[in-house]
C-alpha positions in Angstrom: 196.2 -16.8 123.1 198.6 -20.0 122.1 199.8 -20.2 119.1 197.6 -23.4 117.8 194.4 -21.4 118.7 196.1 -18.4 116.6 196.8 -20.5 113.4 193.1 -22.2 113.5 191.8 -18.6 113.7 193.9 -17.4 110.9 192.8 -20.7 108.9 189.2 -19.9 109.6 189.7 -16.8 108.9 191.6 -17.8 105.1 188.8 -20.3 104.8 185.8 -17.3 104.9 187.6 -15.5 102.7 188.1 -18.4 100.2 184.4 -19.3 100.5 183.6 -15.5 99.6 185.3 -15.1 96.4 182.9 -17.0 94.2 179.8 -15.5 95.4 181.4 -12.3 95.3 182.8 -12.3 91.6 179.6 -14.4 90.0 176.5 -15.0 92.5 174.7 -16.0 89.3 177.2 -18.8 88.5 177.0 -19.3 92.2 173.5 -20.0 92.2 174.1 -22.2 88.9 176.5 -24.1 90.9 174.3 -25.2 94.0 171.8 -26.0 91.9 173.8 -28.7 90.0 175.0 -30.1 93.0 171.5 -30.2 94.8 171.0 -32.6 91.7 174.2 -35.1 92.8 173.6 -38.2 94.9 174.7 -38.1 98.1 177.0 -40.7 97.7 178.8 -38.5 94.8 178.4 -35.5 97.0 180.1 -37.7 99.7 182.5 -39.1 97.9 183.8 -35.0 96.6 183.6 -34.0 100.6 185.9 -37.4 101.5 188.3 -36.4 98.3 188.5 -32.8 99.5 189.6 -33.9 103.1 191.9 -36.1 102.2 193.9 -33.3 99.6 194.0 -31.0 102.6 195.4 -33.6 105.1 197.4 -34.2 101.9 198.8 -30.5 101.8 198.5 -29.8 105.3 201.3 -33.3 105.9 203.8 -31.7 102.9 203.6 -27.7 104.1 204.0 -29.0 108.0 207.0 -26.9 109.4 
């Protein structure tokens, strides 16, 4: 396996893991959570997705090798 599909794996991977913790240490806050942002607009809850992209690209650009 190349190493590009290796590192996506290992991000996917890291990305599971970081998607775990919250539900894992509070599923009651968890629930709380989704609830409150069933509640958003769509163009709020768009405009979070769009902001969390770009801070990855962000971080992604700075920790490049």
């Amino acid at each position: 396996m190349s190493g590009i599909w290796l590192d996506l794996l290992r991000a996917g991977a890291l990305v599971l893991v970081f998607e775990g913790i919250m539900p894992f240490l509070s599923p009651a806050r968890m629930r709380q959570t989704m609830r409150m942002m069933s509640e958003l607009d769509d163009k709020v809850l768009r405009g979070i997705g769009f902001a969390s992209m770009l801070i990855g690209v962000a971080l992604l650009y700075l920790l490049r090798n």
